[in-house]
N, C-alpha and C positions, 0 to 999 in steps of 0.2 A: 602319812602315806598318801601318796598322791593319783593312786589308781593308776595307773600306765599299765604298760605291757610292754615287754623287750622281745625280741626273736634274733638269733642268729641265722644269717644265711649264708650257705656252702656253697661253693659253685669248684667243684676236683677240677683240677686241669684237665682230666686224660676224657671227659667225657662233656656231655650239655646240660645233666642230670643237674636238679636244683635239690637242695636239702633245706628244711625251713626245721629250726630248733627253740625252744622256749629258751628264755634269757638265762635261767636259774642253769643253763646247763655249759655256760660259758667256759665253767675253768677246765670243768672234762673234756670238752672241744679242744681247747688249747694246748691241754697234755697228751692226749690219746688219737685228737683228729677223730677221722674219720673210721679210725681201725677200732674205737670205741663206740662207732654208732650199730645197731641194729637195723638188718639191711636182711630182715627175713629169718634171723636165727633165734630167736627169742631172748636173750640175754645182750645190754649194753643199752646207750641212748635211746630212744625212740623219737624217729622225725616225726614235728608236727604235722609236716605235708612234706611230700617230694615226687618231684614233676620234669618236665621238660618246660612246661607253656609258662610265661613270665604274668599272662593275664590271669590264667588258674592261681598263680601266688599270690595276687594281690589281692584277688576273693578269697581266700583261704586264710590270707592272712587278716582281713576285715572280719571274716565270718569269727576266727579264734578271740580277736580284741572284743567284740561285741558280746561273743558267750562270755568273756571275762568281767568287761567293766557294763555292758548294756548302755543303754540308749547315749550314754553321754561320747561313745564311740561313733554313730551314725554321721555319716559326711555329710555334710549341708553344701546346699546348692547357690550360688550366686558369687558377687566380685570377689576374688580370693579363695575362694571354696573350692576344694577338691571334689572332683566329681568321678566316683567309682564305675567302669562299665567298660565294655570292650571300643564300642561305638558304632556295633550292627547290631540289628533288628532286633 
């Protein structure tokens, strides 16, 4: 096993709403959509996050990888490195 982490991410047509879903929930995504996620009724999917802001996802989605795998998740800094942050203050 290689430690990863998968997510699916939603984007409906009819709205700007972002749905962020663990990986393992792929095939009920694909049968059910959206009409199978849990959207405040207590029964069906549960989003990991769900947002409008595309920068909230990318913290949300580092914050979920790191409580998974820990430290070997952490983005490093320099030539080729991904560097996590909005880029104010």
């Amino acid at each position: 096993m290689s430690g990863g982490v998968s997510f699916f991410l939603v984007h409906p047509l009819s709205s700007s709403h972002l749905y962020l879903f663990d990986g393992l929930h792929g095939r009920e995504l694909a049968k059910s959509g959206l009409r199978g996620v849990d959207l405040g009724s207590g029964s069906g999917i549960r989003p990991l996050w769900s947002g409008d802001s595309e920068s909230e996802l990318v913290v949300g989605m580092f914050d979920i990888a790191f409580s998974r795998v820990g430290s070997r998740c952490r983005p490093r800094r320099g030539p080729g490195r991904v560097q996590v942050g909005s880029g104010s203050g």
